[in-house]
N, C-alpha and C positions, 0 to 999 in steps of 0.2 A: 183105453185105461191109462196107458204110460200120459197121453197127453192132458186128458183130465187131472192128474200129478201133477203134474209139471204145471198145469195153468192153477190149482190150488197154493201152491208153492207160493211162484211169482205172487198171488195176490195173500198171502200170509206176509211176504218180504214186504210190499207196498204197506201193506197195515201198518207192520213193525215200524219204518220208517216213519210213517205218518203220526203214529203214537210218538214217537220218541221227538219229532218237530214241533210237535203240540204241549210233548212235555217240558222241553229247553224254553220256551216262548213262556211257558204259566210261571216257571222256575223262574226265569228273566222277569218279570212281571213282579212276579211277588217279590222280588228283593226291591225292586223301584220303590215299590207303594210302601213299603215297611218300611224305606225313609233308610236302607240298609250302602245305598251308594243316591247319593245328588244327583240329581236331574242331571245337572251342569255335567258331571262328570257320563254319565252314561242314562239315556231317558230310557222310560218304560216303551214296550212295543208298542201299546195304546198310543202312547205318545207321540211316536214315528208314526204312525198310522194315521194321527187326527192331520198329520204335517202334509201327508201324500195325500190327504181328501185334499186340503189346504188350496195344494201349488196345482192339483189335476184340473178343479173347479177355474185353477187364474190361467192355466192349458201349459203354465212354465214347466210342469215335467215330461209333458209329450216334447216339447221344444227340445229340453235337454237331452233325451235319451235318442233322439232323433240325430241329432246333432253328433253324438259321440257316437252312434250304429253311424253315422254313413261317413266319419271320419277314418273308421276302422273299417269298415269295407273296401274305403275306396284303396286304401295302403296297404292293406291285405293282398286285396284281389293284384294290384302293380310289381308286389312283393311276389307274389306265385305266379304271375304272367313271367317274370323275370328269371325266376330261381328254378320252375320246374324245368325247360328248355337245355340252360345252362347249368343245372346239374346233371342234367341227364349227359350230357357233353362231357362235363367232366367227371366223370363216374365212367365211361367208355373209353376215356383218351389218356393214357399215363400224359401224351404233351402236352396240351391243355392243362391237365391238371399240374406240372412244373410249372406253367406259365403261371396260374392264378391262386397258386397255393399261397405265395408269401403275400399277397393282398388280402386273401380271407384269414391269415392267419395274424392281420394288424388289426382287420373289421369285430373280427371273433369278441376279443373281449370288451370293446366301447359297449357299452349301457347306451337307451334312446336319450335318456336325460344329456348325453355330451353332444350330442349333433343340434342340442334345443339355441345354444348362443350363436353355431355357426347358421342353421338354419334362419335365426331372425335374421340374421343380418343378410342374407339371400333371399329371402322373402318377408321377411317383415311382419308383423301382425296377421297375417293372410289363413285361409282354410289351406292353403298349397302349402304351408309351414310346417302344419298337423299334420295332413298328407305324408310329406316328409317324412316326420319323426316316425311315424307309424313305418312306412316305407325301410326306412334304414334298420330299428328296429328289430323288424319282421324278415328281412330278405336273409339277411347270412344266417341265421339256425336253420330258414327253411331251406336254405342252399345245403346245406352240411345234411337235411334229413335225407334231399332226393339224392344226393354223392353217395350216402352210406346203404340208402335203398339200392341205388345203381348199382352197387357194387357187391349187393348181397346174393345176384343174381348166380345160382351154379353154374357155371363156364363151361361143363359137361353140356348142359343143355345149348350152349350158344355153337359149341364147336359141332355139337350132332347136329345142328340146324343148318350151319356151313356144310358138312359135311355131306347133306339132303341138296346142296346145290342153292339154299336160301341166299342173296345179298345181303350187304349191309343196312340195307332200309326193312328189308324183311324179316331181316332179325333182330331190328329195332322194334317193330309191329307188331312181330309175332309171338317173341319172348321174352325182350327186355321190358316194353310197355305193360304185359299182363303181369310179370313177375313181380314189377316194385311197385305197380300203382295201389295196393292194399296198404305196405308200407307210410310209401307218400300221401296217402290219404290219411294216414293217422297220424303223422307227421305234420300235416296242412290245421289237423284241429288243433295239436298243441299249441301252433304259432296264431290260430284264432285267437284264443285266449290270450297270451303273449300280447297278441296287438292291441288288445284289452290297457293291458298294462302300458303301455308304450301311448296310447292318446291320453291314458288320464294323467300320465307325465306331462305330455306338453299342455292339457288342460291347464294345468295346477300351476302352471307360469306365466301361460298368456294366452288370454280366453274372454270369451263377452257370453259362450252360451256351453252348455254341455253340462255330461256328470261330473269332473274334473272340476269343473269351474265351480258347480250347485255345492261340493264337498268346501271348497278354496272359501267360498262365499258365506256358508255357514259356520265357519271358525271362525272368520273376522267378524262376526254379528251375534260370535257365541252361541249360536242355534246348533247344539250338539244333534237334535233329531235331525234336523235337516243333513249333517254331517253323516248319520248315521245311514237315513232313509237312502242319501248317495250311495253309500257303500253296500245297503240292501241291493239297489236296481243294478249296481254293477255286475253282483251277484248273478243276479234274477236272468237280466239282460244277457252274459255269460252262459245260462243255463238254458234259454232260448235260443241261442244261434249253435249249443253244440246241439241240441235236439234235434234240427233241422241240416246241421252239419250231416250226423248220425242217417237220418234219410238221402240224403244226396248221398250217402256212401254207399247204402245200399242197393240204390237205385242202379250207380254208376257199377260195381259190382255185383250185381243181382246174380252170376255167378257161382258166388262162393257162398257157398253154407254157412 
């Protein structure tokens, strides 16, 4: 009974949501066509819609969104190979972390947009550029999430674990690793997103394909849908890799309730 609830529930919420996306969209709609705001200035949804048959039919938005997924993948994934390791290190080590505080604490506040001139000029026009920006970006918040995760660990539990005769590897394995990887895992999706942000910046400066570029591209040609349909797929795009973020968390945690 409680579960038959609870599954009416959820699909009341879905409804709710659904209604109210369909209402924003007719609402958006009618103010276009009633001539109430300029195409120029903001196009109807129909209109973004006829854009994305448009560029699907000439295969340019499979390109682009392709383009900007495995940009942010690849900076991502380099950025948490890196940051989950050595946060984990400094989050257990007061030395370590003297040693590397005052470097994350100059990293901390650069925005991706200021590594975009030093990075051309080290790589040049290149996919390794984007790489980059995504990379520098993405790595110090995700560093900052797994130190704060590390560090969230009760010390009760590491010294009973001592205590049981456990080493230092073992009570890495056994209870720091289980303890903050829930954390770090949600931590890891913020910085998805983030990295989001961080390629359509270097998109927007220097680019030949992507969503970054599709938005860049439709300002200079006044194609506001086109400007727009970009900022939908970013969207879209966004809400597809946390979806399957979402699965890989529970997979990796199957664990926890």
């Amino acid at each position: 009974m409680a579960e038959k609830k609870a599954w009416l529930q959820g699909s009341a919420l879905v409804t709710l949501s659904a209604v109210s996306l369909v209402t924003f969209l007719l609402v958006w709609e009618g103010i276009c066509r009633a001539g109430v705001v300029d195409a120029v200035f903001l196009p109807a949804p129909s209109q973004v819609l006829g854009r994305a048959l448009r560029m699907w039919d000439q295969d340019i938005l499979v390109i682009n969104i392709l383009a900007s997924a495995r940009r942010v993948m690849v900076g991502f994934l380099a950025a948490v190979a890196v940051a989950i390791p050595l946060g984990i290190m400094l989050g257990t080590s007061k030395l370590a972390r003297a040693v590397f505080d005052p470097i994350l604490s100059f990293l901390r506040p650069l925005p991706s947009m200021s590594w975009i001139p030093l990075t051309l000029l080290w790589f040049g026009i290149t996919e390794t550029q984007k790489y980059s920006i995504v990379f520098m970006g993405a790595v110090t918040p995700a560093l900052l999430y797994v130190i704060e995760a590390t560090q969230g660990i009760d010390p009760i539990l590491i010294r009973a674990a001592r205590n049981l005769g456990a080493n230092r590897w073992q009570v890495m394995r056994e209870v720091i690793l289980p303890g903050c990887m829930p954390q770090i895992l949600s931590g890891m999706k913020v910085i998805l997103g983030l990295s989001w942000t961080c390629v359509i910046s270097a998109e927007l400066v220097a680019a030949k394909e992507g969503l970054g570029f599709m938005i860049m591209n439709g300002k200079e040609f006044f194609q506001t849908d086109t400007v727009v349909l970009g900022m939908v797929l970013i969207s879209f795009t966004v809400l597809v890799t946390d979806i399957v973020f979402r699965l890989i968390q529970r997979s990796v945690l199957s664990w926890q309730k």
